[in-house]
TORGUNU-862476 format. One record per residue (C-alpha): residue number from 0; residue in three letters; x, y, z. Coordinates in nm, 3 decimals, always signed. Layout:
residues N
NUM | ala | X | Y | Z
...
end
This chain:
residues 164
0 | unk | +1.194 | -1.509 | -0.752
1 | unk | +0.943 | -1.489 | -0.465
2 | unk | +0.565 | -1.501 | -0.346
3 | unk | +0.414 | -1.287 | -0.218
4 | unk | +0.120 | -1.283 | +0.058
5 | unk | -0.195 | -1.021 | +0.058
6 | unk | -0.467 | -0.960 | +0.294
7 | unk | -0.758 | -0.935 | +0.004
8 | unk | -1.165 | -0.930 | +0.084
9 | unk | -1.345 | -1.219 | +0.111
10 | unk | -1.534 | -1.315 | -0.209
11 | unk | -1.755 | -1.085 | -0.214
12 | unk | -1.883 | -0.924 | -0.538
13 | unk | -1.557 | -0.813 | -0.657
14 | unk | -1.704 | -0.655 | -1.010
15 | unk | -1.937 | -0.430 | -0.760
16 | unk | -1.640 | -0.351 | -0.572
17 | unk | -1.380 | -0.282 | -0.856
18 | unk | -1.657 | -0.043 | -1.035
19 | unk | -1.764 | +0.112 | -0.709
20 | unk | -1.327 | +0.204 | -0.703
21 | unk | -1.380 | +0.272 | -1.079
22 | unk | -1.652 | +0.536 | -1.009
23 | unk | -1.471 | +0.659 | -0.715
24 | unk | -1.101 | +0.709 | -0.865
25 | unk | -1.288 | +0.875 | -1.161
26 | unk | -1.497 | +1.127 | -0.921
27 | unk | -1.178 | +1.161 | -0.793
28 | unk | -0.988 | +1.238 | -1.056
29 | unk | -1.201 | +1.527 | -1.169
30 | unk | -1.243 | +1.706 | -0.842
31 | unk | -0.868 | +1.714 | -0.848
32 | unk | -0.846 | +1.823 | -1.181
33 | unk | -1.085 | +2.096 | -1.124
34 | unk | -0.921 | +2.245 | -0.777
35 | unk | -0.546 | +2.248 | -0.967
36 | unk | -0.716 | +2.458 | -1.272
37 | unk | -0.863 | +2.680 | -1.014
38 | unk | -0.571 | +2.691 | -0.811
39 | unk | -0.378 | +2.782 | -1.162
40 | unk | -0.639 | +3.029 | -1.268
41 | unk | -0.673 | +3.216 | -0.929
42 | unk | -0.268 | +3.243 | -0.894
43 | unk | -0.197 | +3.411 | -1.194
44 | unk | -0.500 | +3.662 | -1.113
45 | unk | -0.316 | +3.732 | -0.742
46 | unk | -0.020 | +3.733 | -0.991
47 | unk | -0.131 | +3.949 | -1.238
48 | unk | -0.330 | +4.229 | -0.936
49 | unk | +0.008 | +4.259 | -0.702
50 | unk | +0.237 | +4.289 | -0.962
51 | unk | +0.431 | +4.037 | -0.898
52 | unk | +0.485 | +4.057 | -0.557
53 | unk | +0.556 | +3.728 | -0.484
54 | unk | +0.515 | +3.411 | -0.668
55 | unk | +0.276 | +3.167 | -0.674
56 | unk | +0.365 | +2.858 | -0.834
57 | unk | +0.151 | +2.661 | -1.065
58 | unk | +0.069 | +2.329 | -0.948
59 | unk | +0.154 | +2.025 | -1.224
60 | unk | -0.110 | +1.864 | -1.424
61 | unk | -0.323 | +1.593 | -1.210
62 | unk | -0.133 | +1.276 | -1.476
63 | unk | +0.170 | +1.377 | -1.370
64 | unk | +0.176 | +1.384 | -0.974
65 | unk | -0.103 | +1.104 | -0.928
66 | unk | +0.121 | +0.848 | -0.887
67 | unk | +0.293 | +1.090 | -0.579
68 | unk | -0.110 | +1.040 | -0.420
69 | unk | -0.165 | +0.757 | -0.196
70 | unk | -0.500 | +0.687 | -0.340
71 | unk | -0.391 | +0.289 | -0.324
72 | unk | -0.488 | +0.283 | +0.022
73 | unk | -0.821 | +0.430 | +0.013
74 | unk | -0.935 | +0.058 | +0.091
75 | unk | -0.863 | -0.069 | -0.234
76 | unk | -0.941 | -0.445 | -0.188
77 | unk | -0.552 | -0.528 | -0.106
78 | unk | -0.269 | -0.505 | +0.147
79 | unk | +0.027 | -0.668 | +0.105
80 | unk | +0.189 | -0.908 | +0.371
81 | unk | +0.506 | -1.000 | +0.304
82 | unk | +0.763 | -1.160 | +0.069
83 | unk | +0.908 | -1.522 | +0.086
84 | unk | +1.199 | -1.541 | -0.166
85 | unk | +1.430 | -1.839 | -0.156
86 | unk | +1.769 | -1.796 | +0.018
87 | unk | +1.609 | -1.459 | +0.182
88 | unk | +1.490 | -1.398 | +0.565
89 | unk | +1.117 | -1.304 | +0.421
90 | unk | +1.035 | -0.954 | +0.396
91 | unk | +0.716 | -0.737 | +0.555
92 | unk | +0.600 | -0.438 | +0.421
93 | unk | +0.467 | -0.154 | +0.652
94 | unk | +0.131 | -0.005 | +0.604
95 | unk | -0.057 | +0.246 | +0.777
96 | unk | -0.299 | -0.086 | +0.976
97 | unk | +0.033 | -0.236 | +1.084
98 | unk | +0.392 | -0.220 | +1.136
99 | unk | +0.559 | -0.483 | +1.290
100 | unk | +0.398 | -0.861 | +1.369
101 | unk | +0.218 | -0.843 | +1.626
102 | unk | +0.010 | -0.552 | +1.472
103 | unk | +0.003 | -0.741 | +1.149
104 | unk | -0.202 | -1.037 | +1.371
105 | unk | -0.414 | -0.805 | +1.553
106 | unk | -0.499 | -0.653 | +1.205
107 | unk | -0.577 | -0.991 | +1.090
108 | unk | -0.748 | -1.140 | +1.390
109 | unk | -0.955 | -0.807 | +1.447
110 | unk | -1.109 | -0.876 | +1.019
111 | unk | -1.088 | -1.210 | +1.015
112 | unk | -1.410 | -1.223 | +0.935
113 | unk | -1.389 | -0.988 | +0.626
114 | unk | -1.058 | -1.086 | +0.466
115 | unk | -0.807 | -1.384 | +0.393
116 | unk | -0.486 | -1.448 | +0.318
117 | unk | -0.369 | -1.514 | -0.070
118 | unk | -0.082 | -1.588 | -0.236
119 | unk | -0.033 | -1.373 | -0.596
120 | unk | -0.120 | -1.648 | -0.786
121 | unk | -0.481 | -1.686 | -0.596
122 | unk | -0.360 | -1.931 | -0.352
123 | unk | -0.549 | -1.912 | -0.030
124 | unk | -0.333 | -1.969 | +0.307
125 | unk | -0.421 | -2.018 | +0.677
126 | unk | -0.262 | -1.706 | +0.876
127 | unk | -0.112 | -2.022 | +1.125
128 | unk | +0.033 | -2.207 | +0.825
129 | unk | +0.219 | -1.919 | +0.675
130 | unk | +0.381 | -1.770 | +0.970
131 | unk | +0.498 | -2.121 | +1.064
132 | unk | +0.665 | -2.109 | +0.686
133 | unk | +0.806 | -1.747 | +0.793
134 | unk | +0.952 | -1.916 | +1.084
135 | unk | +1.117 | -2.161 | +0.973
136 | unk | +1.290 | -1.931 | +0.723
137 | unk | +1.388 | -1.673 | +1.011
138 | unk | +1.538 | -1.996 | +1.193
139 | unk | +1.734 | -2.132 | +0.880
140 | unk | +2.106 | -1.941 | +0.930
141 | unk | +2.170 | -1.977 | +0.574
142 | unk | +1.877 | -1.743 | +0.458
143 | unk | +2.017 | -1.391 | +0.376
144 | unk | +1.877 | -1.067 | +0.607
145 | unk | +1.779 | -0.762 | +0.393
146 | unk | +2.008 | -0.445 | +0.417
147 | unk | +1.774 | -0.173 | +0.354
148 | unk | +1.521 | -0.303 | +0.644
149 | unk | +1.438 | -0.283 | +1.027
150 | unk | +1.330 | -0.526 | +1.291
151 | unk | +1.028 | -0.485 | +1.512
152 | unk | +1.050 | -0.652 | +1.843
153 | unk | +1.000 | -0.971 | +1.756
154 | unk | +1.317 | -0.971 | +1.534
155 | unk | +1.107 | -1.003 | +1.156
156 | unk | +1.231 | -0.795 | +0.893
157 | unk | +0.998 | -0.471 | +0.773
158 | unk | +1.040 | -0.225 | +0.498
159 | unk | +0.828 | +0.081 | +0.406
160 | unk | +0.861 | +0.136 | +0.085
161 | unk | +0.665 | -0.059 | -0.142
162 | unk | +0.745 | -0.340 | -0.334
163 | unk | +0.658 | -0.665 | -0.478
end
């Protein structure tokens, strides 16, 4: 079992900014809904007029490809950091604001004044005090490195793949 770190929004009204994804997603969700029905509608009519000349396929209900969208990063109030699991070298996770450390600090540094650092159980951490945690892990020999990821420069672990 592990922790993991987030950059999240500082306090600001987070019920304004969870309905303001609400009515977002939901806007969203039926333009997508919409284009995939036209889509559906106009391909069987191109079907139907060539005689089947080629094939257009039908694209999937919006359920069951909106997990396949990326529509978690359209700024929803949370990126995570990393993960610090006991016996384990801890683990960063790559987003599309940063990929390796030093990007991760200049990331942080450049919104400092918009977000902090939290723990998952609400915890909030200085970004000094956890990477001297993360140190200390990377220097302890008996903590395990993780198979499935890369190093940036610095020699810190990265996936990017998400996980938790």
């Amino acid at each position: 079992m592990g922790t993991n770190y987030y950059f999240k929004p500082k306090k600001y009204d987070m019920d304004k900014m969870t309905k303001l994804h609400e009515e977002y997603t939901s806007k969203l969700d039926k333009l997508l809904n919409d284009y995939i029905k036209s889509y559906n509608k106009l391909s069987k009519e191109m079907s139907k007029e060539t005689n089947d000349l080629f094939e257009c396929e039908e694209l999937q209900d919006y359920n069951n490809w909106w997990n396949y969208m990326h529509l978690a990063e359209i700024e929803y109030p949370e990126l995570h950091i990393c993960k610090i699991s006991m016996g384990w070298k801890p683990l960063f996770e790559a987003t599309k604001f940063y990929n390796n450390v030093q990007e991760l600090k200049d990331f942080y540094y450049k919104n400092k004044e918009r977000i902090i650092i939290k723990d998952e159980y609400g915890e909030e951490q200085d970004i000094d005090e956890l990477f001297k945690d993360i140190d200390d892990r990377y220097n302890n020999k008996k903590n395990q490195a993780h198979e499935d990821a890369y190093k940036d420069k610095q020699g810190y672990e990265w996936v990017s793949h998400n996980f938790s």
